[in-house]
C-alpha positions in Angstrom: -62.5 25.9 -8.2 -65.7 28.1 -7.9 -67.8 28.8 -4.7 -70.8 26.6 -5.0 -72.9 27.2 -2.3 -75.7 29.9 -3.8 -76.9 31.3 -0.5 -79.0 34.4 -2.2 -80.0 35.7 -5.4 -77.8 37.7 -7.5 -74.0 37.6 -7.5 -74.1 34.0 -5.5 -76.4 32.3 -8.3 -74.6 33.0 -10.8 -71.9 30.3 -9.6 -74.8 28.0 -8.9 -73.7 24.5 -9.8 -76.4 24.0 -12.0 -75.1 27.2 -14.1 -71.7 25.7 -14.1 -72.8 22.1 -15.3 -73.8 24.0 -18.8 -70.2 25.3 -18.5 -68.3 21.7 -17.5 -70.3 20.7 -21.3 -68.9 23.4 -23.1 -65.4 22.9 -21.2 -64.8 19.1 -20.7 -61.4 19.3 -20.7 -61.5 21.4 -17.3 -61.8 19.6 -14.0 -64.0 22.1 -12.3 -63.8 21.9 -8.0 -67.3 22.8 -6.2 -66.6 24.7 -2.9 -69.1 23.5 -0.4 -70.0 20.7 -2.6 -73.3 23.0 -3.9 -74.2 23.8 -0.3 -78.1 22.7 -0.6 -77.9 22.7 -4.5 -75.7 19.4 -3.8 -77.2 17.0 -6.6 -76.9 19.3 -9.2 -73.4 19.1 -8.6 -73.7 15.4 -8.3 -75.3 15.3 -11.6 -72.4 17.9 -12.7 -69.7 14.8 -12.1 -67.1 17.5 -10.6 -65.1 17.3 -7.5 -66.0 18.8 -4.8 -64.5 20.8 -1.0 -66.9 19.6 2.0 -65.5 23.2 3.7 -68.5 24.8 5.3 -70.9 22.4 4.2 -69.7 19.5 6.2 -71.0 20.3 9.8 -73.9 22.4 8.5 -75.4 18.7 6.7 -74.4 17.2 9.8 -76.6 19.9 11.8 -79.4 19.5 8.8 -79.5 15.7 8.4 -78.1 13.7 10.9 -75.3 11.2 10.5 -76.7 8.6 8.4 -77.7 11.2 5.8 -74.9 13.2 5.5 -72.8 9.7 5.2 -75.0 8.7 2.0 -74.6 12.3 0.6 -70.6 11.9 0.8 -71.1 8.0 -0.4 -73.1 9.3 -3.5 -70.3 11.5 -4.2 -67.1 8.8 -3.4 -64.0 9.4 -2.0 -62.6 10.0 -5.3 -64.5 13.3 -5.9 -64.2 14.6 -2.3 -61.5 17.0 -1.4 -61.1 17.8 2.3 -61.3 21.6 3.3 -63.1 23.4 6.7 -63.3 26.7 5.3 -61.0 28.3 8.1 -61.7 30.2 10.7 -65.1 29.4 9.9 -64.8 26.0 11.2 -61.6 24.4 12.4 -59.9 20.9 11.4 -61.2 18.8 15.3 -65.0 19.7 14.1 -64.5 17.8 10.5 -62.2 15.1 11.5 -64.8 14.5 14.5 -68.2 14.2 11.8 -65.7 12.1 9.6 -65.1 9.5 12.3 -68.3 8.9 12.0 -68.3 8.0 8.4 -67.8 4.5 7.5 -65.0 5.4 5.1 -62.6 2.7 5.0 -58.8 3.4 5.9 -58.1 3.6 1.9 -60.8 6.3 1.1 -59.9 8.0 4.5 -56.3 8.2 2.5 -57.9 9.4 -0.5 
């Protein structure tokens, strides 16, 4: 697992997730976690095919882009490559499982 969410220049961008897609090519064999699913750098992590933590990220989208948008994001994604995770005390569990609800996830992929 690596903190994806670049949020400056410097230390933060060097775990940007389109840095690490050169490294999930070199490594194949890892299965690499994004924290934050890339934060706004989300499709390069898409494009990365790694799983990903909606901690932080999750109410910030929600803030960003509205419902319907932040369902398609987590849809382009699947339930397979999300892992749930709120980034405590940043944000607590009521907050996610509150945006979730509003996801059209079926009770299998709410499992998952």
């Amino acid at each position: 697992m690596y903190h994806g969410n670049p949020c400056m220049t410097g230390f933060h961008d060097n775990s940007a997730p389109d840095k690490i897609n050169k490294m999930i090519k070199v490594f194949p064999d890892i299965q690499f976690i994004t924290a934050h699913m890339g934060g706004i750098k989300y499709l390069d992590v898409w494009s990365g095919c790694t799983w990903v933590d909606i901690s932080f990220v999750l109410p910030e989208f929600m803030e960003l882009y509205g419902v319907e948008q932040t369902n398609r994001i987590l849809r382009m994604f699947g339930a397979d490559r999300l892992i749930f995770g709120t980034d405590y005390p940043e944000r607590n569990y009521e907050e996610y499982f509150s945006i979730l609800d509003k996801m059209d996830f079926t009770e299998e992929e709410k499992k998952r």
